[in-house]
N, C-alpha and C positions, 0 to 999 in steps of 0.2 A: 526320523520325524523331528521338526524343531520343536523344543519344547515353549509350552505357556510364556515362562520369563523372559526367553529369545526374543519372542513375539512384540513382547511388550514393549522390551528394550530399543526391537526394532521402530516398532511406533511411533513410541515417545521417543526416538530421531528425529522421524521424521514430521514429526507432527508439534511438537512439544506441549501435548497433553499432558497432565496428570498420569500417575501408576493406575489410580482405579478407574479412571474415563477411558483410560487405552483398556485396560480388562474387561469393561461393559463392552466397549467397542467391537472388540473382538468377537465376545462371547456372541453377542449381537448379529454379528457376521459371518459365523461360521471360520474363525480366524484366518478367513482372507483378508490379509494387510491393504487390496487396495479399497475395498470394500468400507473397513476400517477407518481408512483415512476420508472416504466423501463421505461418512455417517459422519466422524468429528467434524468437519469442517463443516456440516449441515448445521450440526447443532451450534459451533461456534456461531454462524452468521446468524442464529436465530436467538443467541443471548446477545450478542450485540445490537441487533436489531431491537430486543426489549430494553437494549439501556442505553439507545441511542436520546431519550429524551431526556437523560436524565444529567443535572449540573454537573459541570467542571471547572469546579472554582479553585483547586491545588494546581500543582504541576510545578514544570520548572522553563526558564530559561536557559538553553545549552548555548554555547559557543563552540565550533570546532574550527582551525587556523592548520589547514593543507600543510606540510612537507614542502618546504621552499617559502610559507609565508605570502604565497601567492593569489589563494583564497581564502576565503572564510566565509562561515556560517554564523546566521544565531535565528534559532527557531524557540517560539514560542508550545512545548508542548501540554497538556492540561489534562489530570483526573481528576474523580471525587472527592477523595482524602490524602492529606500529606504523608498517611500510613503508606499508601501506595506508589506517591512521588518518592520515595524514600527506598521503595524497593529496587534492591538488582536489575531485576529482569527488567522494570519499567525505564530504568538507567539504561540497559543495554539497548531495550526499544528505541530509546530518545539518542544514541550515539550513532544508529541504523541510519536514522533519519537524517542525521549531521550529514553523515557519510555520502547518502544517497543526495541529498541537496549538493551537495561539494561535486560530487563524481557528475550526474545528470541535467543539471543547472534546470529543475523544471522553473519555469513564470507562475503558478499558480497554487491551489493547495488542492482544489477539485473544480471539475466543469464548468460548475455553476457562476465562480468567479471570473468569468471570460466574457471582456466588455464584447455588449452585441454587435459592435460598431467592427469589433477588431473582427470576430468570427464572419459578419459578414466581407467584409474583406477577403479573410483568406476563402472562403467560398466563391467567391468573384476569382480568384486567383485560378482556383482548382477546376472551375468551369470556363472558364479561358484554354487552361493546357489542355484540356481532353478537346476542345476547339481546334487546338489550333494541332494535336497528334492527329485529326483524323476522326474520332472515336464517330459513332452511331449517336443521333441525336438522344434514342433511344436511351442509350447507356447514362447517359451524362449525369444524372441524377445519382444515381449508384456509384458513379467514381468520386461525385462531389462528398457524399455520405463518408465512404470509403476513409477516402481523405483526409475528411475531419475528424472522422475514428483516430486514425492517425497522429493527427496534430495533438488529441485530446491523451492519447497515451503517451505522447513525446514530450506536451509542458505541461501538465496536470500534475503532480506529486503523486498521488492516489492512483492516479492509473498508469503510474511508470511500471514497468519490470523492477524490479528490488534488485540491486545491481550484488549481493551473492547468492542469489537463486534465482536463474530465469524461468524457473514455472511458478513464480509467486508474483503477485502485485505489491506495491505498498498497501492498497487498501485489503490484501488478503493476509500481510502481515498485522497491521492496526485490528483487523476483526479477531485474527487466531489472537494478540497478546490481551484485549477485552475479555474472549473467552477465558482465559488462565486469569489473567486478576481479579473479573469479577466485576473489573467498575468499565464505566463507559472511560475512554479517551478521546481527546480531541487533537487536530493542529490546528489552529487558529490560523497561524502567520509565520510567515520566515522572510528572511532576508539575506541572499547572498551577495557577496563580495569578489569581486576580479579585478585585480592591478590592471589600471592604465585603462579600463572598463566603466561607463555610465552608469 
């Protein structure tokens, strides 16, 4: 039988909760780990969600410059207090983001910044192809949606795949490191860089 601390250990792996949120969690659960991990990850989204109103007037500006000098980043990241811009973890969070901007080249930070002019566009695009494949008039609706599901996980920041975990999003990383610090986080803004690139 694994014992208690295993357990924990195992959690706070995979979850990077607290020692005693992983031990509620568990106890809570009947120490099934996956169980575990959707009670954390509930209750993270739901302190985030209470501190999503609330200011972000600290943070920092990172810069990160690719391996060859080829790209760069600089992202605008923001919390409550400069206790918490000043932490580790919040450090590690903000070089995540570098990374993922560098690696995935999203255009945006979340959905809602996607001029309507561009998204109706690509919707004209996407209802054309299912036109011109064949599809059932019927469907066309569903492939367009589809689609822009798609598009919005491909250049959105927030709804990319977190490029070293593909069962996480960036916005299921930003909620879990809220939960662990306490304070709400933002990304405002980023800007990337490509040689020889507009």
């Amino acid at each position: 039988m694994v014992s208690m601390r295993a357990l924990v250990k195992e959690l706070r792996a995979k979850t990077g909760a607290g020692i005693l949120n992983c031990q509620n969690a568990l106890k809570e659960n009947g120490n099934d780990i996956e169980k575990a991990i959707d009670h954390l990850r509930q209750k993270g989204l739901a302190l985030a969600q209470k501190k999503a109103s609330r200011e972000t007037k600290e943070g920092v500006i990172s810069a990160y410059i690719h391996a060859g000098s080829k790209i760069g980043v600089l992202v605008e990241v923001n919390c409550e207090t400069d206790f918490v811009a000043r932490n580790d973890e919040f450090k590690a969070f903000v070089k995540n983001i570098t990374l993922q901007i560098a690696a995935a080249n999203p255009s945006y930070v979340q959905r809602e910044q996607v001029p309507a002019h561009q998204l109706d566009r690509e919707k004209a695009i996407y209802l054309a192809q299912a036109k011109e494949l064949g599809k059932p008039e019927t469907t066309w609706d569903k492939i367009v949606h589809g689609k822009v599901e798609k598009f919005f996980q491909e250049q959105c920041l927030l709804e990319q795949t977190f490029i070293k975990d593909p069962n996480t999003t960036i916005h299921d990383l930003l909620t879990q490191t809220i939960a662990r610090l306490g304070e709400n986080i933002t990304i405002p803004r980023f800007t990337r860089y490509q040689l020889g690139q507009e």
